[in-house]
C-alpha positions as CSV (number, residue, x, y, z in Angstrom):
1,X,0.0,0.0,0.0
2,X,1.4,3.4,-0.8
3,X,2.2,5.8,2.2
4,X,-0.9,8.2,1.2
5,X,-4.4,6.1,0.6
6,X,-6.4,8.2,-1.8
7,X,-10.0,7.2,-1.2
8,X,-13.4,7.7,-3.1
9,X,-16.6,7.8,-1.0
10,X,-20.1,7.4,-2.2
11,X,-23.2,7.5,-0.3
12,X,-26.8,8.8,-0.4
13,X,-26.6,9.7,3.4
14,X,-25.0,12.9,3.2
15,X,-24.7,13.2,7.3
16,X,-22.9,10.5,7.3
17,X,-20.8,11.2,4.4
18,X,-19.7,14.2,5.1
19,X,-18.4,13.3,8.6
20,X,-16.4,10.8,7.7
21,X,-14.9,13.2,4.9
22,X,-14.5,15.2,8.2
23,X,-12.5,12.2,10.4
24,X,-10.4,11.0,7.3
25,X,-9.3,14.6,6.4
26,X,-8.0,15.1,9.8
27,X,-6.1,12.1,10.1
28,X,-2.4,11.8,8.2
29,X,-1.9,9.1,5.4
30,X,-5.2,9.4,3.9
31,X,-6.3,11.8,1.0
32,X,-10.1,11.7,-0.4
33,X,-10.1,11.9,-4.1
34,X,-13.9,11.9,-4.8
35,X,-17.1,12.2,-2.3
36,X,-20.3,12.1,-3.9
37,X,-24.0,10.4,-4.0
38,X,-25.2,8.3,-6.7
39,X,-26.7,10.2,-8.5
40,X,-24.0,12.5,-9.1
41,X,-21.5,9.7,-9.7
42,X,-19.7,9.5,-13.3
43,X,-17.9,6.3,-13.7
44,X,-15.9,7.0,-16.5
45,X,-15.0,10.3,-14.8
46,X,-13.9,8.1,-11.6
47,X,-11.9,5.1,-13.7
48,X,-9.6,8.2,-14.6
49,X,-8.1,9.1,-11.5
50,X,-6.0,7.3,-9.7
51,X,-6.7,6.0,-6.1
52,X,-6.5,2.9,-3.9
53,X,-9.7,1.9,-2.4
54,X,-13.3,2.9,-2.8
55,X,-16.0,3.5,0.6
56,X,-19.7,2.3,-0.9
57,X,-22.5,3.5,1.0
58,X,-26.1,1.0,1.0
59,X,-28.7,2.4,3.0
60,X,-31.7,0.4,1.5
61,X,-31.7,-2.6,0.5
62,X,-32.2,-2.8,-3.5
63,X,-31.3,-4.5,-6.4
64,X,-30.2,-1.5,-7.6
65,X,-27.4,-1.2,-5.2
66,X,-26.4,-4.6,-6.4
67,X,-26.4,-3.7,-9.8
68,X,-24.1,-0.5,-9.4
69,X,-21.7,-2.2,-7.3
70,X,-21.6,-5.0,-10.2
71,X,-20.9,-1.5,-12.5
72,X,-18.5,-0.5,-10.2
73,X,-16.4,-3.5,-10.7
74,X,-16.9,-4.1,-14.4
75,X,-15.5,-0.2,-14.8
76,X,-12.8,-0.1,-12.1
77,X,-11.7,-4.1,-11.5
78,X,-8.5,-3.7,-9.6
79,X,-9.7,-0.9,-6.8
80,X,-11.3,-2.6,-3.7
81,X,-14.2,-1.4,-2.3
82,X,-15.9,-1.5,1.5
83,X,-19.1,-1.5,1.5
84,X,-20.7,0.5,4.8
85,X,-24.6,-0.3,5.7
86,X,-27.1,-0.8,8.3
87,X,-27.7,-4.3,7.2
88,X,-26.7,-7.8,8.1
89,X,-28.1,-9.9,6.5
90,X,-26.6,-13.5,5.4
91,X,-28.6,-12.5,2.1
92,X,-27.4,-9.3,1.0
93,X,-23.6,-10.5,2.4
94,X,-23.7,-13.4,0.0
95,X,-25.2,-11.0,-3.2
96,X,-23.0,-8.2,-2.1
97,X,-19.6,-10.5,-2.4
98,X,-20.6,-12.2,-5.6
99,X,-19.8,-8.6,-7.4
100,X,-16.1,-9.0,-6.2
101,X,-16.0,-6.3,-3.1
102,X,-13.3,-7.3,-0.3
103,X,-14.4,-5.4,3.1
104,X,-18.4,-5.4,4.4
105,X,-18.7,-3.1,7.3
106,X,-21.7,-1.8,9.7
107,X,-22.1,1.7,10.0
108,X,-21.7,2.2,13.9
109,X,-18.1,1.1,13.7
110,X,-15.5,3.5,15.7
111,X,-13.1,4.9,13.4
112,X,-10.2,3.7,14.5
113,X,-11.9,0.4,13.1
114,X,-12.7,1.7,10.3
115,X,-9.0,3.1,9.3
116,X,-7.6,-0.6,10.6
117,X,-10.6,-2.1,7.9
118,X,-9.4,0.5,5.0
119,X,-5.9,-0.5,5.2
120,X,-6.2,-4.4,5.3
121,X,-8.6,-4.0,2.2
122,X,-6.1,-1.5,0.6
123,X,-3.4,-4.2,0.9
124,X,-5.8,-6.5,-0.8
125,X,-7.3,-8.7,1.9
126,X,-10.9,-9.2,2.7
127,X,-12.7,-7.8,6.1
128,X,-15.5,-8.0,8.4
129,X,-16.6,-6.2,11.5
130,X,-17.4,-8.6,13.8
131,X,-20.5,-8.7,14.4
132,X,-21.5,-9.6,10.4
133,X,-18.8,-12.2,11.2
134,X,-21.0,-13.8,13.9
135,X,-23.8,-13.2,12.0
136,X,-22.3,-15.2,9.2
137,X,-21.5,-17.8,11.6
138,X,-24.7,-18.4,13.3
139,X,-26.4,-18.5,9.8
140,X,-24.3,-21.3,8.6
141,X,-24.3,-23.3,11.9
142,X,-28.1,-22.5,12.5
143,X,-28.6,-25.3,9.4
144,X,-26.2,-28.2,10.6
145,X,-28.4,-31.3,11.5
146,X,-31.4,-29.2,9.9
147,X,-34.2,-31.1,8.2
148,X,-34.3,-27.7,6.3
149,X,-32.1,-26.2,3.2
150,X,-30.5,-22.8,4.5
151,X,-32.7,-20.9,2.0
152,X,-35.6,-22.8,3.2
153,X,-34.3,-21.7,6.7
154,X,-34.6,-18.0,5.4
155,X,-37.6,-17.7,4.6
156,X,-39.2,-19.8,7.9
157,X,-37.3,-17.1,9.8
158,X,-38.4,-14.0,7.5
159,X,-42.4,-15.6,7.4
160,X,-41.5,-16.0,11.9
161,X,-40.8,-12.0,11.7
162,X,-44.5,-11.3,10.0
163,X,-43.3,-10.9,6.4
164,X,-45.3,-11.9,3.7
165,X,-44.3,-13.8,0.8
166,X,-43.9,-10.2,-1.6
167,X,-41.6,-8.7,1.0
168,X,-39.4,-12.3,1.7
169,X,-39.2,-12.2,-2.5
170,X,-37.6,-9.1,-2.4
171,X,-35.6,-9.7,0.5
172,X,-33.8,-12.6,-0.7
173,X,-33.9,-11.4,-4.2
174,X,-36.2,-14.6,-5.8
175,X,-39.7,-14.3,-7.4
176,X,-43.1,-15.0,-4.8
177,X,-43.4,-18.4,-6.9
178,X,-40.0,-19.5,-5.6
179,X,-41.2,-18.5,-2.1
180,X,-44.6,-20.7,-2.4
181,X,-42.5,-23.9,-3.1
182,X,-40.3,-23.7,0.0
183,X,-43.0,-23.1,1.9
184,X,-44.5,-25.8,0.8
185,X,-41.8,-28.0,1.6
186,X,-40.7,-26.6,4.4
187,X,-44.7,-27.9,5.9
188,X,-44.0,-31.3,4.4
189,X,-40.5,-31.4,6.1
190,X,-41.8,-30.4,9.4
191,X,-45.1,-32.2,9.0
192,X,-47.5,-29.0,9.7
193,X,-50.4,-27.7,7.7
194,X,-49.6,-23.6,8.8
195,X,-47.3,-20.8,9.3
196,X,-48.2,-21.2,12.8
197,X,-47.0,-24.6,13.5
198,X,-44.5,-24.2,11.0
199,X,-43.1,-21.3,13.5
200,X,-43.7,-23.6,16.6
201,X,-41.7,-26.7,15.5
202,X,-38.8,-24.8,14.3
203,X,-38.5,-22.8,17.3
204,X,-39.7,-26.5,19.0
205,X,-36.4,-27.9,17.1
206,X,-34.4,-24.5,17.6
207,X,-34.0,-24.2,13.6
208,X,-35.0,-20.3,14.0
């Protein structure tokens, strides 16, 4: 990594934004290149200059944001990027790193953090606050021994918080006729004929 980072942030929250352009720009070793929403962004501007790692704002979660950070990539391959959000989770972790980004951070995270996190992604190497790394954990060893598939796990946990079968679509990014077949098997694995005992076996089984 070269003794001065140069860094491009991009977020819709401009509060938050514009104080971390405030807590980089007061701390040696780091030089911000570009700060800007989404809407403002021009990518083929961007892929012009030269920096070393790129801050990624999501604050809703959208196909959208998947798409640009898939744009990202496909215009400027060899910069890593962190990507800073209010979400955990598993399901927009696993979309997020299929576009190729290296660091997943919650906002929250002291900055001190957040400088060790930019560095170890600058040098190329990937990083998690830890509490998406338990998160991560938990997810994967929530389905060992489970009669259920981790998807189907998902969306018995998403259907346990009250959502209906349009918002647990979006959620996990499949269409509501994806949704009606795991339910579906997700009864005939636990032997029940509702949501309601659905919920109580699982929790019965501690699969949620």
């Amino acid at each position: 990594m070269k003794d001065i980072l140069r860094i491009v942030i991009i977020d819709d929250d401009e509060i938050w934004r514009k104080g971390c352009e405030l807590s980089l720009s007061e701390i040696a070793g780091f030089e911000i290149v570009e700060s800007c929403d989404v809407s403002t962004l021009d990518l083929n501007v961007l892929a012009s200059h030269q920096f070393q790692l790129m801050l990624v704002g999501i604050n809703q979660l959208s196909f959208n944001h998947i798409k640009f950070l898939t744009e990202i990539k496909s215009k400027i391959p060899k910069v890593p990027i962190i990507v800073l959000t209010i979400f955990s989770k598993p399901e927009l972790i696993f979309e997020i790193f299929k576009t190729g980004i290296l660091g997943y951070i919650t906002k929250g995270l002291s900055v001190h953090k957040l400088l060790n996190a930019m560095k170890i992604v600058a040098d190329g190497s990937g990083f998690f606050c830890d509490d998406v790394t338990k998160m991560i954990i938990n997810f994967f060893q929530k389905n060992v021994g489970s009669p259920l598939t981790k998807r189907e796990t998902e969306i018995l946990q998403c259907i346990a918080e009250g959502k209906a079968k349009t918002q647990i679509a979006f959620e996990l990014f499949i269409d509501q006729n994806t949704v009606r077949t795991h339910v579906k098997n997700i009864y005939s694995k636990l032997s029940v004929t509702s949501k309601f005992e659905a919920i109580r076996v699982a929790k019965t089984m501690r699969l949620i």
